[in-house]
matplotlib code that plots the C-alpha trace (Angstrom):
import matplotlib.pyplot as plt

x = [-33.1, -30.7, -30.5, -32.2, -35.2, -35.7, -35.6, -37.6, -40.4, -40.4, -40.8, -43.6, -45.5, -45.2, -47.3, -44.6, -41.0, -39.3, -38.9, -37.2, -35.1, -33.5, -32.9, -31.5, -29.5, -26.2, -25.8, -24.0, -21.3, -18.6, -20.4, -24.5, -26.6, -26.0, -27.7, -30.7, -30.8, -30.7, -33.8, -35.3, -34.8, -36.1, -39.4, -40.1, -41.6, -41.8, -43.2, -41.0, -37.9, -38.9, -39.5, -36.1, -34.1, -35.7, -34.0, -30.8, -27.4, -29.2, -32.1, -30.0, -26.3, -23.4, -23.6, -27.2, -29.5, -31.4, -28.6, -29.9, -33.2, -31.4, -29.0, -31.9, -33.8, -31.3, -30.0, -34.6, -34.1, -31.1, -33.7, -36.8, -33.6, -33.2, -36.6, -36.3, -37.5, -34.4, -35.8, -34.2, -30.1, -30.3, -31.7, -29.1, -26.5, -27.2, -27.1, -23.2, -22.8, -24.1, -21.7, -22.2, -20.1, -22.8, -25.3, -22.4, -21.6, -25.4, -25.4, -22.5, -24.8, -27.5, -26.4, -24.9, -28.1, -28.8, -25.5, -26.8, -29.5, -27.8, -24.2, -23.9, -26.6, -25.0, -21.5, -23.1, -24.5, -21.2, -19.3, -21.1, -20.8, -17.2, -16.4, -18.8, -16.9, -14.8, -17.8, -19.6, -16.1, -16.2, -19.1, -18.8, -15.3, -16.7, -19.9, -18.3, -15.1, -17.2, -16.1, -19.3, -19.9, -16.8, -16.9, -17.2, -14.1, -15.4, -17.2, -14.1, -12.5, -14.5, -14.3, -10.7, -10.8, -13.8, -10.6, -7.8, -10.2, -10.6, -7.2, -6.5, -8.2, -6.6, -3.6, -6.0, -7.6, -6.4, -7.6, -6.0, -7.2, -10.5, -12.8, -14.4, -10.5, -9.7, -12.9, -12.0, -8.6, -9.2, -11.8, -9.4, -7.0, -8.7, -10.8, -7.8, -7.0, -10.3, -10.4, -6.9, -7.8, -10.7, -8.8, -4.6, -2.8, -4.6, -4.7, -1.5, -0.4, -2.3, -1.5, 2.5, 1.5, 0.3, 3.2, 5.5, 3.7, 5.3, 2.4, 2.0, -1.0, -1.1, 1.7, -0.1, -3.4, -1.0, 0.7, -2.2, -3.9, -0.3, -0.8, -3.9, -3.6, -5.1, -2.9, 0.0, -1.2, -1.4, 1.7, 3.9, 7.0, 5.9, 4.0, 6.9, 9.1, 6.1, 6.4, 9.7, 10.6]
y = [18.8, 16.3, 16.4, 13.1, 14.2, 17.2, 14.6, 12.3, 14.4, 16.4, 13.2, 12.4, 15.8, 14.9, 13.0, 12.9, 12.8, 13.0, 17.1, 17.1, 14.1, 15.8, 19.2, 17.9, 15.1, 17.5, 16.2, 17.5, 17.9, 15.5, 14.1, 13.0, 12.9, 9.7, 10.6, 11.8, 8.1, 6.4, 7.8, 7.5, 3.6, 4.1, 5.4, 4.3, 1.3, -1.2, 0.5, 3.4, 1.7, -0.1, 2.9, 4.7, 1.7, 1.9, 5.1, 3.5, 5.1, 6.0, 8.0, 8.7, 9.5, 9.9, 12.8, 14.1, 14.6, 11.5, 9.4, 10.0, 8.8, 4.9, 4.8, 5.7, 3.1, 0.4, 0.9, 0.3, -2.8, -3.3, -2.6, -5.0, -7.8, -7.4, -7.6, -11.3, -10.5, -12.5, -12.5, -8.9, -10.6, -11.4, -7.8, -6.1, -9.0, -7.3, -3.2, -4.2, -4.0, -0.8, 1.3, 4.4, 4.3, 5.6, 3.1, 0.7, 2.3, 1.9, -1.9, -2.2, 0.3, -2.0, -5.1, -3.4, -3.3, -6.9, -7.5, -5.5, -8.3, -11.2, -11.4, -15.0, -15.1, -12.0, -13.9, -17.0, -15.0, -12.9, -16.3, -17.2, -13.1, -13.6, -16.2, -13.9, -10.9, -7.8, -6.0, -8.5, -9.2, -5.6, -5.6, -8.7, -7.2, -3.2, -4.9, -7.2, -4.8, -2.7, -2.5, -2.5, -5.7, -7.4, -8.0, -11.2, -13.3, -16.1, -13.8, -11.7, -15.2, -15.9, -12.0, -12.9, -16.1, -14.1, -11.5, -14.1, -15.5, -12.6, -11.8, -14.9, -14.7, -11.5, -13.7, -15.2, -12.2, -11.1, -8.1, -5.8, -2.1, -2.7, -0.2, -3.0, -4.6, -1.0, -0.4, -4.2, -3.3, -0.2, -1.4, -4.2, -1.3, -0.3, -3.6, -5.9, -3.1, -3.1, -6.9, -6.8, -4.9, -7.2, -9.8, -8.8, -11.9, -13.8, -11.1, -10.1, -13.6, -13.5, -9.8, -10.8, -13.6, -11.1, -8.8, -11.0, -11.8, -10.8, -9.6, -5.9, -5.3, -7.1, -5.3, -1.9, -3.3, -4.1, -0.6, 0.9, -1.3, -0.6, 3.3, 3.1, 4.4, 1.6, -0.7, 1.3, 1.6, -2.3, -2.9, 0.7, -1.3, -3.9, -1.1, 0.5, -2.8, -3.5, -0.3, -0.6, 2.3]
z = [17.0, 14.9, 11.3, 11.3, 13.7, 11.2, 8.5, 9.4, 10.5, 7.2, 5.2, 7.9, 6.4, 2.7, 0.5, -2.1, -1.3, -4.5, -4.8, -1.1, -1.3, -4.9, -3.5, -0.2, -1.9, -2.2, -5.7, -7.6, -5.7, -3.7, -1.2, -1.3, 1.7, 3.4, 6.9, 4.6, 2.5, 5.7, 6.8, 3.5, 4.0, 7.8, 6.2, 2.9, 2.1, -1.0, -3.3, -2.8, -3.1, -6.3, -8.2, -6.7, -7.9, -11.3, -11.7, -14.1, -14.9, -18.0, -16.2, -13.2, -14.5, -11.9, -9.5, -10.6, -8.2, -9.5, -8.9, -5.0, -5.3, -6.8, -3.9, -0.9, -2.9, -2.7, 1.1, 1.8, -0.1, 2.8, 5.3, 4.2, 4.2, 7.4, 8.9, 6.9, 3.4, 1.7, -1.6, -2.3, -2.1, -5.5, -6.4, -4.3, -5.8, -9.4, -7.9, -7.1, -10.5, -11.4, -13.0, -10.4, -7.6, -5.1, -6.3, -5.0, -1.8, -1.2, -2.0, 0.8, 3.4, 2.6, 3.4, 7.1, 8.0, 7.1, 8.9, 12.3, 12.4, 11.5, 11.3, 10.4, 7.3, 6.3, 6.0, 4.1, 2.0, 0.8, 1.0, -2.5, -3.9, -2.9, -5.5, -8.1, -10.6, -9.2, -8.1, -6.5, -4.7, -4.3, -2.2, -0.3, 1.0, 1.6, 3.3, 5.9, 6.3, 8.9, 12.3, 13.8, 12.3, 13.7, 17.3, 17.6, 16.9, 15.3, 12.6, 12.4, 11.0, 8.6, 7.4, 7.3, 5.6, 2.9, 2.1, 2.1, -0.9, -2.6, -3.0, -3.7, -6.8, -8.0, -8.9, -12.0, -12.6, -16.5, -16.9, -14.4, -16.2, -16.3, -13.7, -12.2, -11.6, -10.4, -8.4, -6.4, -5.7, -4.3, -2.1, -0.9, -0.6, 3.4, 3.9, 5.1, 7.9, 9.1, 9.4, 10.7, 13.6, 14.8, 14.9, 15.5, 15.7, 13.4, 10.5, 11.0, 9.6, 6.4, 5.8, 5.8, 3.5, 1.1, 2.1, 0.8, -2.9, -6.0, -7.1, -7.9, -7.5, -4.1, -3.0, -3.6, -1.8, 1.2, 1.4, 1.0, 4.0, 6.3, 5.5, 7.7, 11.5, 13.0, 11.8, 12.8, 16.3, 16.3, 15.2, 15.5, 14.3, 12.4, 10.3, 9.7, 8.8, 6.3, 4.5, 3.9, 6.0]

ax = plt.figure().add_subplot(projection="3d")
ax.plot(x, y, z, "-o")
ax.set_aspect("equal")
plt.show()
């Protein structure tokens, strides 16, 4: 039996889920239980969700096990979006600010599965978060950046064209210490080689655009994007050209 068989009929034979879900939620510790959250968002419903996501960085402080119960409750919220219930992108829109990183992470899982559905609502939607502050950027980028989701090269584009945007904006950006500033430009950091390799040729020309700013912080996002094996496969030589090596 899979993990997520065992899961899913345990949460089946409980009236209340909250006891299991924190002492299976592996916090604290480094990693929570993402296969068990996606079940949780399988299963729950509304009402479940809603009072997960109630549970705020001041109820629910980074790497408790209550932390767990917010992020399974935002990556439901993901779910009922994609069976069509679009009033929850504004609600998910204000979880990619939360100041815990796994609340975060969920807000990108989430709106995967909205992306599984529907691809091309999916990218309107992050077209306006994309334009919105470093997190909402954030998420837009670590949503779309997913190569499931990339397949199709017309899609992969406008992925491209989303992340050509975003960096765009870093130029303007004046506060480049802040955690949100940080938390963007590490994201950005893997994102471009994810997009890169759904699209090669096309990619590869905005990346060396961005190779060649005189921006700093850029610059890292870049190396940091050509330090990735997948790019390097693309482009063995090239990679190694880009990296100054």
């Amino acid at each position: 039996m899979s993990k997520t068989t065992e899961y899913r009929d345990r949460l089946r034979g409980l009236v209340d889920w909250d006891n299991y879900l924190l002492a299976e939620s592996g916090l604290p510790g480094p990693h929570g239980n993402i296969e068990l959250a996606q079940v949780v968002a399988d299963e729950g419903d509304l009402a479940l969700f809603q009072k997960y996501t109630a549970y705020t960085a001041a109820l629910a402080p980074v790497n408790s096990p209550y932390e767990f119960l917010a992020f399974c409750g935002v990556i439901g919220l993901g779910r009922l979006l994609a069976e069509g219930q679009t009033e929850f992108i504004p609600i998910l829109r204000s979880h990619a600010s939360d100041p815990r990183w796994r609340v975060r992470e969920g807000v990108a899982m989430a709106l995967q599965r909205w992306g599984d559905r529907n691809m091309d609502a999916l990218i309107r939607a992050l077209q306006e978060w994309s334009q919105g502050t470093p997190l909402e950027q954030r998420a837009a980028a670590a949503a779309l950046c997913e190569p499931r989701l990339l397949r199709q090269p017309e899609q992969a584009n406008e992925v491209l064209q989303i992340l050509d945007a975003i960096t765009a904006s870093l130029e303007s950006l004046p506060d480049r210490r802040s955690p949100d500033f940080l938390a963007l430009k590490k994201g950005l950091g893997y994102c471009w080689s994810v997009a890169v390799t759904a699209l090669p040729a096309h990619g590869k020309a905005l990346m060396e655009k961005w190779i060649a700013s005189p921006d700093k912080d850029i610059q890292w996002i870049m190396r940091e994007n050509l330090k990735k094996n997948r790019l390097a496969r693309l482009y063995p030589e090239r990679a190694r050209i880009w990296q100054g090596k």
